[in-house]
N, C-alpha and C positions, 0 to 999 in steps of 0.2 A: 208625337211618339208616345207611346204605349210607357204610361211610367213603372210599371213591373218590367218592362225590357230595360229600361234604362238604368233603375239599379241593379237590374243582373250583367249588363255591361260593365258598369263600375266595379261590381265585386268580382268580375273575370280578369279586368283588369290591375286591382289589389293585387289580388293572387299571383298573378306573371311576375308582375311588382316584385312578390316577397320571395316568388322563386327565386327569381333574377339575384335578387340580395342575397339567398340562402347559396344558393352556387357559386357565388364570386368570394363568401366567406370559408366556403368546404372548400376552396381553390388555394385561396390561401393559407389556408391551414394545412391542406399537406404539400403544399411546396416550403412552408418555412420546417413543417416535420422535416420533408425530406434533405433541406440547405443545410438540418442540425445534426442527422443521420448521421453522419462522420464523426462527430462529438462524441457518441459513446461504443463502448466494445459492441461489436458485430457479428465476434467469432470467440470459439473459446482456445487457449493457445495453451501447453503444455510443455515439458520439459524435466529430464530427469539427468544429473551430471556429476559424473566420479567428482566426489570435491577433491581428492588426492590427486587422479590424472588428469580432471579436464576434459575425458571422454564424455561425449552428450550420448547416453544410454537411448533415451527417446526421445524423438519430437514431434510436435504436433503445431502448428504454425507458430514455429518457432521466432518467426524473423517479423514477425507482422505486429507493427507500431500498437500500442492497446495504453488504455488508462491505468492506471497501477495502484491508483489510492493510497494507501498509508504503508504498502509495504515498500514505498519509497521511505520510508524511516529507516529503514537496512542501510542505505547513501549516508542517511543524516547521521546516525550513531556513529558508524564506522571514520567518519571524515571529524565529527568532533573527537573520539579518542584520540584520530591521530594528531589532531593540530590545538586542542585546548588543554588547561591543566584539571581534569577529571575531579580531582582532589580540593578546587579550590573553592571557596562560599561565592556564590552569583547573587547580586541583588536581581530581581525582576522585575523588567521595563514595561512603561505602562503599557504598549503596542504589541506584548504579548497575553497581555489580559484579554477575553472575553473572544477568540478566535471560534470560528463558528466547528460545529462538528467535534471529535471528541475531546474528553480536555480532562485535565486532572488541577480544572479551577484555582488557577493562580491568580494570585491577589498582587497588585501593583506596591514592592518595595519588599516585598519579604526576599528573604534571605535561604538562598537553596545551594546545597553542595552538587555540582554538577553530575557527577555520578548517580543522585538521588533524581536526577532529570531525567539522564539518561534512562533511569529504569522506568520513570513516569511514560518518555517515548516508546520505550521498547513493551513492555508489559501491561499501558492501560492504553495506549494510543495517542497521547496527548498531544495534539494539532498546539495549544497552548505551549508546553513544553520546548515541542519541535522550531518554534518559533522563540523560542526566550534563546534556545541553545544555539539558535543560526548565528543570533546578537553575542551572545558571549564570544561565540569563536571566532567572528570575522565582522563583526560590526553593525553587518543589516543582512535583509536576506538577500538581498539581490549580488554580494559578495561571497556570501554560503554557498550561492544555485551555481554560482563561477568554480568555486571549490568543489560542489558538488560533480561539475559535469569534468572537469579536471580532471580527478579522482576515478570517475567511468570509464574516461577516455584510459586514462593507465592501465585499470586491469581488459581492456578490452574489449567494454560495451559501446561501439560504434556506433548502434542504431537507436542512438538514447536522448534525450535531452532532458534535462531537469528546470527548473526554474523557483520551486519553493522546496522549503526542507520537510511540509507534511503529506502534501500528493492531492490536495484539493486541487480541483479541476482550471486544468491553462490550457487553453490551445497548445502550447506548446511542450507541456509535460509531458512525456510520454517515454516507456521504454518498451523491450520483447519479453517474451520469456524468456528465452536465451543468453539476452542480457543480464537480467534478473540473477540467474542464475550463477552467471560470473562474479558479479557483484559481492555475491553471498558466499560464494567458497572462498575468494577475497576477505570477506568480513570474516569470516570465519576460524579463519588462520591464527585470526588475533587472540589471546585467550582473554581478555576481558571483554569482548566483543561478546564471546562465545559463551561466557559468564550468564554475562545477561540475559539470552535470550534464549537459554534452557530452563532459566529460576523460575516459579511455579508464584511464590513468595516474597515478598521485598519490603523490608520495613522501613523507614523516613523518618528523620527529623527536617523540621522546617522553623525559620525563626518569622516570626508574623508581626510580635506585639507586643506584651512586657514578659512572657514566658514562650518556651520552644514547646511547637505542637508535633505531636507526634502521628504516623498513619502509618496504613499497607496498601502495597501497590497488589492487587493478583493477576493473575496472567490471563489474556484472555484467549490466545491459543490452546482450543480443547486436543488438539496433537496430544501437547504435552501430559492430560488427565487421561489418554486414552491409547495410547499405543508405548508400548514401552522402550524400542529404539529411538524415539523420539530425542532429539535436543534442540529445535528451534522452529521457527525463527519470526513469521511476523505475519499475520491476520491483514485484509484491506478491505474495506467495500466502499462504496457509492453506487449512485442509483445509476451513473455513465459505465463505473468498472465495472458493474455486477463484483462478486463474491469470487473473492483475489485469496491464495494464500501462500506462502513461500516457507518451504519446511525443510528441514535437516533429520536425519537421523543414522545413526552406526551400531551395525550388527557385524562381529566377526571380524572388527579388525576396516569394514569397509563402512565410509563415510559416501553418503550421497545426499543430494540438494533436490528439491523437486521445485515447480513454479508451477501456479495451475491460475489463471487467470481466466475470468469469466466463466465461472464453474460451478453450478449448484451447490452440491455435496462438496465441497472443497475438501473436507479430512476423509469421506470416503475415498475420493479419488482420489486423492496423495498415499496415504495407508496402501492401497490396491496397488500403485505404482511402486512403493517401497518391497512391497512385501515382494512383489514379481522381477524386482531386478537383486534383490536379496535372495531368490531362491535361485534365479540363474548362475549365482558368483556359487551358491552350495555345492551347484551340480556341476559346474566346472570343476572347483574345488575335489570334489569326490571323484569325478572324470580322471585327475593329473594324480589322483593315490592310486588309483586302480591300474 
């Protein structure tokens, strides 16, 4: 045999070789994409609801399970007010130290007034936080997420399930917008609830180590820098939720809640929604004078 045929055999052969291998690796990579598909939002879901009557003004897949990231803090806040003493000093456990994702860097044994938490969850995000507060109020988290979904179930969000009090990613975390929404005219009602997560500003004392340290929390929903009916409520993302935001605000006496999940511009489109179910009330309004 011809030895230039025989290495261009061999190297025809290589080649099929590294197809071969190149194909069964492209195969596998988008059947496991496709297995994980489910794992993150799909669709973007919306929702606008008289927080006074409970009317759902608009919806837009409303009912469809989605990732919700930290605007599950809304659960956490609302469920520690009602079942912890707000007012009391919390030491901090070492298992809420070092939680991955946002945090307002809690040191193991320092000493925090629970209220000073609360605004660390509500106003910087603190996945750290959210986790110290589950421990105060019910022992560990997997007794909070019981509380938590407890809690759902009362004011009405059926198609929910919780399982941690920050929103990092669980197969099984998950809720609607519509639930969402419930949730928050719920939380809302509270006025310390509703305290929090209008404040723009929030100052702290913390005891650490032979003197008390002082900080500020700032708020990281631009809502509240940018629209002036604004009074809440709570910022989410990850790279499964996409750009989550659950907001309030009252113009004229009417209160309404929005939830926009999976949504680029999140304060554009909430703003837009606001402003358009606020002019319809006008013009009814003006409609029932005439």
């Amino acid at each position: 045999m011809d030895w230039h045929y025989g290495i261009g055999v061999q190297t025809s052969f290589k080649k099929k070789r590294l197809l071969k291998v190149l194909s069964l690796f492209l195969l596998l990579f988008f059947a496991f994409s496709a297995g994980n598909a489910a794992a993150y939002n799909t669709c973007s879901a919306k929702v606008v609801l008289d927080a006074d009557s409970g009317e759902v003004l608009y919806a837009e897949n409303a009912d469809v399970r989605m990732e919700i990231a930290s605007t599950t803090k809304i659960l956490t806040a609302i469920c520690v007010i009602e079942n912890a003493d707000i007012f009391m000093q919390a030491i901090i456990p070492d298992v809420a130290v070092g939680v991955e994702g946002s945090s307002i860097y809690l040191r193991k044994g320092e000493t925090w007034r629970v209220l000073d938490l609360l605004y660390g969850l509500m106003l910087r995000s603190g996945n750290d936080a959210a986790v110290a507060l589950a421990l105060i109020t019910s022992g560990s988290v997997e007794n909070f997420a019981a509380l938590m979904n407890e809690t759902a179930q009362k004011v009405g969000a059926a198609n929910s399930h919780f399982t941690n009090p920050h929103g990092l990613h669980d197969d099984e975390h998950y809720s609607t917008a519509r639930d969402m929404a419930l949730i928050t005219a719920y939380a809302l009602k509270c006025p310390i609830f509703a305290a929090i997560c209008k404040t723009k500003t929030h100052r702290y004392v913390k005891n650490g180590g032979s003197a008390p340290e002082k900080g500020v929390f700032y708020n990281k929903n631009k809502l509240l820098y940018s629209y002036e009916a604004a009074t809440g409520v709570k910022t989410g993302y990850t790279t499964r939720s996409g750009r989550c935001l659950v907001s309030s605000a009252s113009k004229n006496g009417k209160n309404l809640v929005c939830v926009v999940l999976n949504v680029y511009d999140t304060y554009g489109v909430s703003r837009g929604l606001f402003e358009r179910y606020f002019a319809r009330d006008d013009e009814q309004r003006e409609g029932e004078i005439a």
